[in-house]
C-alpha positions in Angstrom: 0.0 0.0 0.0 1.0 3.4 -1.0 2.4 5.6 1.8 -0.1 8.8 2.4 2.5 11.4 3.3 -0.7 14.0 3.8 -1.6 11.5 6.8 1.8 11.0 8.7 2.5 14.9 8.5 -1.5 14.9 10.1 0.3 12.4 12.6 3.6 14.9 13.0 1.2 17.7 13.7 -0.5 15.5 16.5 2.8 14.4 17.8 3.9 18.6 17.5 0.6 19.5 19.5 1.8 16.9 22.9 4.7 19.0 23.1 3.3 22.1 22.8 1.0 21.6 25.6 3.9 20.8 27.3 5.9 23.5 27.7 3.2 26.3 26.5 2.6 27.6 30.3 5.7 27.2 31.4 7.4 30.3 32.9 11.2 31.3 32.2 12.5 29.2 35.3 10.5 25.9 33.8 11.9 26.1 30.5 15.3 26.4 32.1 14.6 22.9 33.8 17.3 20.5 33.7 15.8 17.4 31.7 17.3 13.6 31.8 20.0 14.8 28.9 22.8 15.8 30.8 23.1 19.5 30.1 20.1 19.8 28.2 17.4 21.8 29.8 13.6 22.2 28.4 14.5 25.1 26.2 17.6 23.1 24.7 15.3 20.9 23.8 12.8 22.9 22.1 15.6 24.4 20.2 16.6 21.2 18.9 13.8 20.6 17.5 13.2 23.7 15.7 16.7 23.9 14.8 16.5 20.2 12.7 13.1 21.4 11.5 14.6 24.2 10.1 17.3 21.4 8.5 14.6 19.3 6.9 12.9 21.9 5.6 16.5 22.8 3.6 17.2 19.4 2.8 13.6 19.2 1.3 14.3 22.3 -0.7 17.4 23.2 -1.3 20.1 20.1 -1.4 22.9 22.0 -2.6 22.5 24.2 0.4 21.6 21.3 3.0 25.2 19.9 1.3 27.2 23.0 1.5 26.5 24.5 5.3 24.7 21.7 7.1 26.7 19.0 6.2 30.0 20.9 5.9 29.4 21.6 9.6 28.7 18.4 11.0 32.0 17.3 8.8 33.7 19.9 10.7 32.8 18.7 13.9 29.5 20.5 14.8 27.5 18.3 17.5 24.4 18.9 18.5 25.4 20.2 22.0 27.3 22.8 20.1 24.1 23.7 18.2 21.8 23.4 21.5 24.8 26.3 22.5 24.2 28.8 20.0 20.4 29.5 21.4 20.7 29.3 25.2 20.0 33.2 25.2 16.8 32.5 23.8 13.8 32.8 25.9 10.9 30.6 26.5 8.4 32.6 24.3 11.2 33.1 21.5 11.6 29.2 21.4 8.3 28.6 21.0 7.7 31.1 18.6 10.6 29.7 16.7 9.4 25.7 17.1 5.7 26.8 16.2 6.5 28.4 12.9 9.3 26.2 11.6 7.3 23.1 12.6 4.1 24.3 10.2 6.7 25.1 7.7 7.9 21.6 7.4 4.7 20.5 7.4 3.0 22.9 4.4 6.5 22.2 2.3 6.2 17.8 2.7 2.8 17.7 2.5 3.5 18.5 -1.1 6.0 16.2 -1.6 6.1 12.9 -3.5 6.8 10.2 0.0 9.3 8.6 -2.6 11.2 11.8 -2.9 14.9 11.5 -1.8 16.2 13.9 0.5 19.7 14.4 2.3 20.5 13.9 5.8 23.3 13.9 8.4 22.8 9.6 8.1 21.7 8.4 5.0 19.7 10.0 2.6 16.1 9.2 3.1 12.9 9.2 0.9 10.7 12.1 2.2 8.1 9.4 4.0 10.6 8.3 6.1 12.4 12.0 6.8 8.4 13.1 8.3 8.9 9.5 10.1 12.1 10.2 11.7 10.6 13.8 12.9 7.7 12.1 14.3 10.3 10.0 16.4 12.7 12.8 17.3 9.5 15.1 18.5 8.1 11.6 20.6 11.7 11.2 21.8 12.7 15.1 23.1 9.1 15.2 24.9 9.7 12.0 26.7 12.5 14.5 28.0 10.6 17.6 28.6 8.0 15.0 30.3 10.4 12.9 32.7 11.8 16.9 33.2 8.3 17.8 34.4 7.0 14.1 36.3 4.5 13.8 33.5 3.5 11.1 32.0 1.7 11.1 28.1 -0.6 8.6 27.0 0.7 6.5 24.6 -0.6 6.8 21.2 -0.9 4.3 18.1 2.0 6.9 16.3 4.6 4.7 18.4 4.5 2.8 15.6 6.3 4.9 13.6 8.7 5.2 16.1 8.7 1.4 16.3 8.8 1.4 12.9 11.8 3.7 12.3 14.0 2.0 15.5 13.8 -1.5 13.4 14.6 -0.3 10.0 17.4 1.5 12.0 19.3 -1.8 12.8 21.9 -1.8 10.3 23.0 1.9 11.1 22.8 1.0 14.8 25.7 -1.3 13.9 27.6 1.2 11.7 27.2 4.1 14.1 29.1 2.0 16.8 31.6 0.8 14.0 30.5 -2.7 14.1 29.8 -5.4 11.3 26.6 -5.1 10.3 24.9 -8.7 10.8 23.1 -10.3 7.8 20.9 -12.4 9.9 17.5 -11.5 10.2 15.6 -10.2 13.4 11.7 -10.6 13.8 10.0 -8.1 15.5 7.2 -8.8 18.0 5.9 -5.6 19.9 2.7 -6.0 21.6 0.0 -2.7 21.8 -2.4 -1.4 24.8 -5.0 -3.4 22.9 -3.5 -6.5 21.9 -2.6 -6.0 18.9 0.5 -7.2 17.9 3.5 -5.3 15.6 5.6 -7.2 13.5 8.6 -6.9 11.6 10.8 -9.6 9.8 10.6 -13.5 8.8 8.5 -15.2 11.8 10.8 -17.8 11.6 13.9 -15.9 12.3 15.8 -17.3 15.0 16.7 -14.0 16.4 13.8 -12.3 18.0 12.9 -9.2 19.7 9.6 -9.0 22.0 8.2 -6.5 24.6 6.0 -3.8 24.8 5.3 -1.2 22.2 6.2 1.6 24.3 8.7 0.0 26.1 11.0 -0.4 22.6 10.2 2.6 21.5 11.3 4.3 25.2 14.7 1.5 24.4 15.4 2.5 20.7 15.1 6.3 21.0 17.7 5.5 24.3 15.5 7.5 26.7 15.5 4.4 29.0 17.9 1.7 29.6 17.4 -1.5 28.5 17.7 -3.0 32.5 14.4 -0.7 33.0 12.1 -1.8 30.0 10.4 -5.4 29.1 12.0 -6.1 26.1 13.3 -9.7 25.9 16.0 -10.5 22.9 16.6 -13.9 21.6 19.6 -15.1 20.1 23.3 -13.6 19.5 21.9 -11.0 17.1 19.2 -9.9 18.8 20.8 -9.3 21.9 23.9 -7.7 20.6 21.0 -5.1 18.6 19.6 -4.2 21.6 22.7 -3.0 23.5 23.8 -0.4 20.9 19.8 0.2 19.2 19.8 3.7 18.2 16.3 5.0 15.9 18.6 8.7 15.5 20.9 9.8 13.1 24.5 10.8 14.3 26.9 9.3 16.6 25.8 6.6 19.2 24.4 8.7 22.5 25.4 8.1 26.3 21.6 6.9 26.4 20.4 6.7 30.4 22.0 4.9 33.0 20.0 1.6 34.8 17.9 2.7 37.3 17.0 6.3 36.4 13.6 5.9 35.1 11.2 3.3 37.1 11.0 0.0 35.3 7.8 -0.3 33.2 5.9 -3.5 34.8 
């Protein structure tokens, strides 16, 4: 089935509105709140996202210029603390000013995209379906920071998959990002919703296997909990090897939490 773009940048604009609700009545002490990304407080966070927005929007538009200043910094040794830097003077209504409008932007510009469109990206280039994707799952994965920042807890919604989606499809560069062999043997996918329902991904008779909650893999892959605090069980060499380094982000592996900072999920 043909991937309707128009509906996963309808899903992106649900994920945006969680996050805005957020951090919209926050004063300027709350937005300075230190979240579970060391150094990183509420506002770095916000900024972040903008700031990528603002880089997908470029790569969407304008390759040549995504090639010659966004890439040429990252090649130069630009990390995202450094940009998270360059906006710290920023206040809390600025930021959010700044996330609102880039964030319709990228919407109005892939909504008229073809999904198979290829764009450029700090990994691997991307087909524009999967570059909405991967802001769905960057949005999901900073507000599970501004959340655990704030001892909030969002409902889950049925747009984990996407981030589900995106963290299994992200196996071979989890192994590339650490500088690791990339395994050629499969990995099935079991990931179990609030409902029931069950998520698959990969040859059911794969004798590496991944199962667990929905949420909980998504919580593991986007490295906002550590693997000792989720329920997600690996099977097999590869599978459990996967799901020590799993990464669903672009860029270099990231320190990820340490055991015992977030409740285990029961």
């Amino acid at each position: 089935m043909p991937v309707d773009l128009g509906e996963l940048v309808d899903d992106l604009a649900a994920e945006t509105a969680v996050t805005t609700s957020l951090v919209a009545g926050l004063d300027e002490a709350g937005w300075r709140t230190p979240t579970p990304a060391a150094g990183w407080t509420i506002g770095d966070q916000i900024s972040h996202l903008a700031y990528f927005d603002d880089a997908a929007v470029i790569s969407a538009t304008d390759a040549e210029r995504f090639a010659a200043e966004l890439m040429s910094d990252v090649e130069k040794g630009l990390t995202a603390d450094d940009v998270m830097e360059r906006f710290q003077d920023l206040t809390g209504a600025e930021l959010l000013s700044w996330f609102d409008q880039s964030r319709q932007k990228l919407c109005d510009v892939f909504r008229e995209l073809d999904p198979a469109a290829r764009v450029p990206w700090f990994g691997p280039p991307m087909s524009a379906a999967s570059s909405v994707t991967a802001r769905i799952m960057e949005t999901w994965a900073h507000s599970q920071d501004i959340a655990d920042a704030l001892g909030v807890v969002r409902d889950p919604s049925p747009r984990l998959r996407h981030i589900a989606h995106i963290g299994v499809r992200a196996l071979p560069f989890s192994y590339l990002a650490n500088g690791r062999r990339v395994p050629t043997e499969p990995v099935r996918v079991e990931l179990t919703w609030q409902d029931g329902e069950l998520w698959t991904w990969g040859p059911p008779d794969a004798a590496n296997r991944v199962t667990g909650q929905a949420l909980d893999f998504c919580l593991l892959v986007t490295q906002r909990r550590h693997r000792a605090d989720v329920t997600v069980e690996a099977s097999g060499e590869v599978a459990e090897s996967w799901l020590g380094i799993a990464q669903a982000f672009a860029g270099p592996p990231g320190p990820g939490r340490q055991p015992g900072q977030h409740e285990r999920a029961v």
